[in-house]
N, C-alpha and C positions, 0 to 999 in steps of 0.2 A: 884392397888389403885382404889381406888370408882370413885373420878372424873374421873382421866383417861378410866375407860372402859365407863362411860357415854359420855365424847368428842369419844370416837373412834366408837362408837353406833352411834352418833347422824352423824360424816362421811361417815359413813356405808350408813346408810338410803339418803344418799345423792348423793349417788353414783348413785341412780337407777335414780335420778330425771335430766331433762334436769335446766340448765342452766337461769336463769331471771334477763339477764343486763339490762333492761331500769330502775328501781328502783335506781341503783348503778350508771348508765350513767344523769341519773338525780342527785343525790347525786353531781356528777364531770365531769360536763358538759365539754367535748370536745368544745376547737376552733370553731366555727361554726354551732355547733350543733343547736342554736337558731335562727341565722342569716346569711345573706350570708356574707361570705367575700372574699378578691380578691383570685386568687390562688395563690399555693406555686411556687415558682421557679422551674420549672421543671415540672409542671403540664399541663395538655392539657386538652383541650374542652374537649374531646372524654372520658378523663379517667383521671382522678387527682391521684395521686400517693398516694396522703392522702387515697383517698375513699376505700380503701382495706384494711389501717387500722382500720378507724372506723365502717366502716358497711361490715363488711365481713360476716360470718357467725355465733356467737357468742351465740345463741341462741339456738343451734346445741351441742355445748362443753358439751359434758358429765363428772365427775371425775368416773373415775373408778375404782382408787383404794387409799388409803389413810393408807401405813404403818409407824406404828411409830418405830421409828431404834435406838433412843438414847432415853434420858430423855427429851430435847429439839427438837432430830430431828424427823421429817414428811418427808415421802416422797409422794407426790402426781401423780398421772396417770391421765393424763387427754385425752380420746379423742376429738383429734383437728380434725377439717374438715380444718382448717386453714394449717398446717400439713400434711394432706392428711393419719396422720397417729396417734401413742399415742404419744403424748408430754410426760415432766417431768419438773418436780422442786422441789426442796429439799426445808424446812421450817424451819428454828431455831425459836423455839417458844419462845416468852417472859417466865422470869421466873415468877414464878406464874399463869402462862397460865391457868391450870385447877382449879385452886382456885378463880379463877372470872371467871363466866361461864357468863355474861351479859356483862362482859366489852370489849366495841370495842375498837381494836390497829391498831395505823399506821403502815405504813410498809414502809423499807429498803431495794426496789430491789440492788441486789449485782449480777454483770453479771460477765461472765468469757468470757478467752480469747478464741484465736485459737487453732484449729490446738492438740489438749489437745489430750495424749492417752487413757483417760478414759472417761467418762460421767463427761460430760463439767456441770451440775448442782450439782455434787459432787465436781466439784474442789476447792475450797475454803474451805472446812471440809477437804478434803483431804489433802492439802499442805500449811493449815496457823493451826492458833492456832485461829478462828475467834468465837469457842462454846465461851472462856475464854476472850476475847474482845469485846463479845456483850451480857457476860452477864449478863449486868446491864442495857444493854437500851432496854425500856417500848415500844418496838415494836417486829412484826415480821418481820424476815431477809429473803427476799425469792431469791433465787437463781434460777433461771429458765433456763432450754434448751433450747441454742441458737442455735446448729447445730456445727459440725469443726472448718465452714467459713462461717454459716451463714449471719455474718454481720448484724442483729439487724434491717431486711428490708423484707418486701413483695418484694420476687423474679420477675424479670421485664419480664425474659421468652419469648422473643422477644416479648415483646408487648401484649401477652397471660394472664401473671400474675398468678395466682395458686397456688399451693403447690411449694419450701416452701412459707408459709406467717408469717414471726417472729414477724411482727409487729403486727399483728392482733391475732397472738396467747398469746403473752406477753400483749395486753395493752386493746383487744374486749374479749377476751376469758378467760385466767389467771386471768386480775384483777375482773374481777366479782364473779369470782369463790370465789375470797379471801372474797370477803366481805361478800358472802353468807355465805360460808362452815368455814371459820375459823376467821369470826365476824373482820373483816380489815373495818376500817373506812376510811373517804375518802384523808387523809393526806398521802403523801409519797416522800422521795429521792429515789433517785439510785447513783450507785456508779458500776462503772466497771474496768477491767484493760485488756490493747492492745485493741484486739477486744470489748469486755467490755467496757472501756472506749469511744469508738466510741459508743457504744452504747447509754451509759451513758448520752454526750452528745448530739446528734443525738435524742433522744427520749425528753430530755429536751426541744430542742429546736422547735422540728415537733408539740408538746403535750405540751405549754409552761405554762396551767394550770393544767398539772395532777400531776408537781413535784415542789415540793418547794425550793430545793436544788439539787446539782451535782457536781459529781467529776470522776475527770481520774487518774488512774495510767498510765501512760507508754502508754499513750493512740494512735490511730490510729486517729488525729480529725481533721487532713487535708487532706482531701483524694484526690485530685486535684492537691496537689502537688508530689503524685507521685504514679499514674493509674497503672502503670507497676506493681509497688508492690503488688498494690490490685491485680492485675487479675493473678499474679505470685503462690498469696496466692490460688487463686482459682483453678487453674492448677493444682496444690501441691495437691489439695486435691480430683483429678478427677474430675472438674466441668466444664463445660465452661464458661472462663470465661467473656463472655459478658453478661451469665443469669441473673446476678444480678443487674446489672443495664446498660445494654446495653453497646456500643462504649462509650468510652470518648471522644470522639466530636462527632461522631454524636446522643448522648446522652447528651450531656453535663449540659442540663439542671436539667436530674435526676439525675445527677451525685451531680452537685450542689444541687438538693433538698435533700439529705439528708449527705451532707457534713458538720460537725458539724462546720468549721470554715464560712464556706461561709451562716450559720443559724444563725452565731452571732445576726446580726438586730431582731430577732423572738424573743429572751430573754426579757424582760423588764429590764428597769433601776437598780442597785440595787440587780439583782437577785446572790445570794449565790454561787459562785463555786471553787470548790480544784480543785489545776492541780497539778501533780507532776512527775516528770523523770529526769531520769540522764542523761548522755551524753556519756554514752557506755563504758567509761576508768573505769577499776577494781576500786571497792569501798569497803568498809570497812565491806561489807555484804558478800562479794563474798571472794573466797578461795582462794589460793597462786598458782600461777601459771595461772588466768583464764585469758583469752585472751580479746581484745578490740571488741568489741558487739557494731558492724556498725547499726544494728537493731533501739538499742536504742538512738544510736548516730543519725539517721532519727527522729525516734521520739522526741528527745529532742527538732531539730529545729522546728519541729513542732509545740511542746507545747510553746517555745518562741515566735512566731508567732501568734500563737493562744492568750496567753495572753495579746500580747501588743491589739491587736485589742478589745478584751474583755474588756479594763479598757479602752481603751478610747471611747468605745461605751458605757459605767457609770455603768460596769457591777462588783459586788464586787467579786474581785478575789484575794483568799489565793492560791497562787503561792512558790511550793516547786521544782524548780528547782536544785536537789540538789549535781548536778556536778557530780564527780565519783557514779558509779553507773552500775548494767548491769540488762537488763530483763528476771527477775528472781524472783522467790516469794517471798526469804525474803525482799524486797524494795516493795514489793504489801500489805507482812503484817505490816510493818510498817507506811505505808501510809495509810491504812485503819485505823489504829489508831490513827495516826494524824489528820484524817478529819474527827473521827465518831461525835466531840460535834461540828462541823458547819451541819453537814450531818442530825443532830437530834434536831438542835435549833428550828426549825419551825414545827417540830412534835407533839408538845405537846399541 
């Protein structure tokens, strides 16, 4: 098709070229970016936890490769210095993508979880039906690589910081790219599940104007309530696990600063968000015989906890709490479909 080999020419040509976020960072001014303001909880003189997301290296990000794999999907290559290595992220393109070749689209980050056996920016194509649910919405859907156990954070590294850097790679490096290379204007949600949804929120509240909306499936968004687990998650997956965010006391501060429950106050009034989980006992999704999923039974008090604080800090929350339930995709795909017309109201 004519458009399409002109979009994969004009990615091509792009690939060789470095990177030019201040245009885009202008566009969607970061927190701060214009003025001082106090720091985050968990921040120090010496080195704010924020500062490696915004001004890391960004400027540096090359795309290097940009294959198109479906009629909608994009898979992009990006080297990160953030990364220390190539990142990825998958791109469901609006329909009509190559037939307006001037018009800018929002975008819909969609994070995935932990711990995945495959390439965690494929997982969602891989295990939902989400071509055939997103496509009618007049954005692009970007899926980005978070790492195993990433966690959705610039790595703490005793106090060193470095490679990994997920924040700086998803929010200094990714999103400029988007805006250059595949015409992303400055509007967007996110939407994640487990890990995902930590992220989801976590990035809403650090970055409280770069998204207009947010949701969790089954999300991980009290992380304070129980440290073990996180650093259990990390162990599981070969890491150590104080890199990411040091002790939980004697850390506790960054522990809090990118705990999505204890970032509630950073949301403004009003602001848009889905929660949704089950409470571990076999649900109407799951198969005969499956056993009770403690997992999601952890999470669910979370997410009850998480909400009550959210509505009475004046925060608008569509809360699907929805009892039986285990964590598991079909309850990620159907949630994703309940909360894409609040996740897309402020896009247009």
């Amino acid at each position: 098709m004519p458009n399409r080999r002109r979009t994969l020419a004009a990615l091509t040509a792009l690939a060789a070229a470095p990177l030019l976020p201040a245009p885009a960072q202008a566009r969607s001014p970061e927190p701060g970016a214009s003025k001082a303001r106090s720091p985050e909880p968990g921040a120090s003189k010496a080195r704010s936890p924020e500062a490696p997301a915004g001004r890391g290296t960004p400027a540096r990000a090359r795309l290097v490769a940009a294959e198109r794999v479906g009629e909608r999907v994009l898979d992009l290559t990006v080297d990160s210095p953030a990364l220390g290595r190539e990142g990825h992220a998958r791109v469901l393109l609006p329909t009509g993508y190559d037939r307006r070749p001037h018009h800018r689209w929002p975008v819909l980050y969609l994070l995935h979880g932990c711990c995945d056996p495959g390439p965690g920016w494929e997982a969602w194509t891989r295990n939902t039906d989400v071509e055939a649910i997103t496509a009618a919405t007049p954005a692009l859907i970007v899926s980005p690589e978070g790492g195993p156990a990433g966690f959705y954070s610039n790595w703490w590294n005793g106090g060193h910081y470095g490679p990994p850097a997920w924040e700086t790679f998803h929010l200094a490096e990714l999103r400029p790219l988007l805006e250059r290379a595949l015409r992303a204007n400055g509007r967007r949600a996110i939407a994640g599940l487990s890990m995902g949804g930590f992220g989801a929120l976590s990035y809403a509240a650090r970055h409280p104007r770069l998204f207009r909306a947010a949701a969790s499936f089954s999300g991980v968004i009290h992380t304070t309530l129980d440290p073990a687990g996180i650093q259990a998650i990390l162990t599981g997956q070969g890491a150590d696990p104080t890199a990411l965010w040091g002790d939980p006391t004697a850390q506790s501060t960054l522990w809090d600063a990118h705990n999505p429950y204890a970032l509630i106050p950073r949301l403004p009034r009003g602001y848009p968000l889905y929660l949704a989980c089950g409470n571990g006992t076999p649900g109407p999704l799951d198969p005969p015989g499956r056993p009770e999923d403690a997992l999601e039974r952890g999470l669910g008090e979370m997410a009850e906890r998480y909400v009550r604080r959210a509505r009475a800090h004046g925060l608008a929350v569509t809360a699907h709490l929805y009892g039986p339930g285990t964590h598991t995709w079909p309850y990620w795909e159907r949630e994703l479909t309940h909360a894409l017309p609040l996740l897309t109201a402020g896009l247009s």
